[in-house]
N, C-alpha and C positions, 0 to 999 in steps of 0.2 A: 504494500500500500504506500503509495505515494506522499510525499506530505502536503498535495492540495486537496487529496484525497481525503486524508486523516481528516485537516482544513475545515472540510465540507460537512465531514461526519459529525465534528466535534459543533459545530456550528448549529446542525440540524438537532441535535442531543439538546440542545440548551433552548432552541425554539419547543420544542416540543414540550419540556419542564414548564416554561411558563406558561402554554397554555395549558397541561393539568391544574399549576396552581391557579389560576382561574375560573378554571372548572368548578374546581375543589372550593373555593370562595361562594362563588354562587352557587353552590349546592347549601353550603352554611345558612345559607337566607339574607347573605349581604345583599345590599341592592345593587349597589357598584363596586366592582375591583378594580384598585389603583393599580395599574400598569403604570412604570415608567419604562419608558424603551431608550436604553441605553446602548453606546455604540460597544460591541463584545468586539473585544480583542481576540482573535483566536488561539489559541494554547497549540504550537504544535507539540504533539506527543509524538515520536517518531520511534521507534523499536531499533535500534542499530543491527541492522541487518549483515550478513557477514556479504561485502560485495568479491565475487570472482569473475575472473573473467568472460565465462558461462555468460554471467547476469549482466555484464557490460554489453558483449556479444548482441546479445537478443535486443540492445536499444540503438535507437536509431542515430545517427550522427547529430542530429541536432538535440536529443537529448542530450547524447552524452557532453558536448559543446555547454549547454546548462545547467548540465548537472556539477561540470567542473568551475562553471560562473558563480552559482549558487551554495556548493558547499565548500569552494577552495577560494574563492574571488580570482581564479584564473582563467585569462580569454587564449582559446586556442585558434587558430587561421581553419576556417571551412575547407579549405584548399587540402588538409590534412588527409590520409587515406582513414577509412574508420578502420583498421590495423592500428597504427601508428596512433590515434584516439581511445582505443581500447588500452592499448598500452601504458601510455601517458595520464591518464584518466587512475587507471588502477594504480600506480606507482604512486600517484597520489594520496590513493587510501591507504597504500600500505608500504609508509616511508618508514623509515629504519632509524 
């Protein structure tokens, strides 16, 4: 799972809570439930996955070109073979 995925999940978890407690209000015999709608930061929870080359493999160049922006802040040249991207990419996660 991806983390816009996670993102997404974590997002939809926390909508869903306030409308129970709403529900749950007006069930009590309130007339009105105060809602405040506040802007929710998302929590990414990410699982440290073990990344192999396998799992580089399978994404596509522009992921991987992303993935090394987003979790390394390093920009690699398109021009790259995704060989040479897999590689690179992975030495990253797994520097010595």
């Amino acid at each position: 799972m991806n983390i816009m995925t996670t993102t997404l999940v974590i997002s939809t978890v926390a909508v869903i809570a306030t409308i129970a407690i709403i529900i749950i209000a007006m069930n009590r015999g309130q007339k009105e439930a105060k809602l405040t709608i506040e802007e929710v930061k998302p929590k990414v929870v990410t699982k440290k996955k073990k990344v192999t080359k396998s799992s580089l493999r399978a994404m596509k160049k522009g992921e991987l070109i992303k993935l090394a922006k987003s979790d390394f802040d390093t920009d690699f040249d398109s021009s790259l073979t995704k060989t040479n991207l897999v590689n690179k990419v992975y030495q990253l996660y797994h520097k010595k």
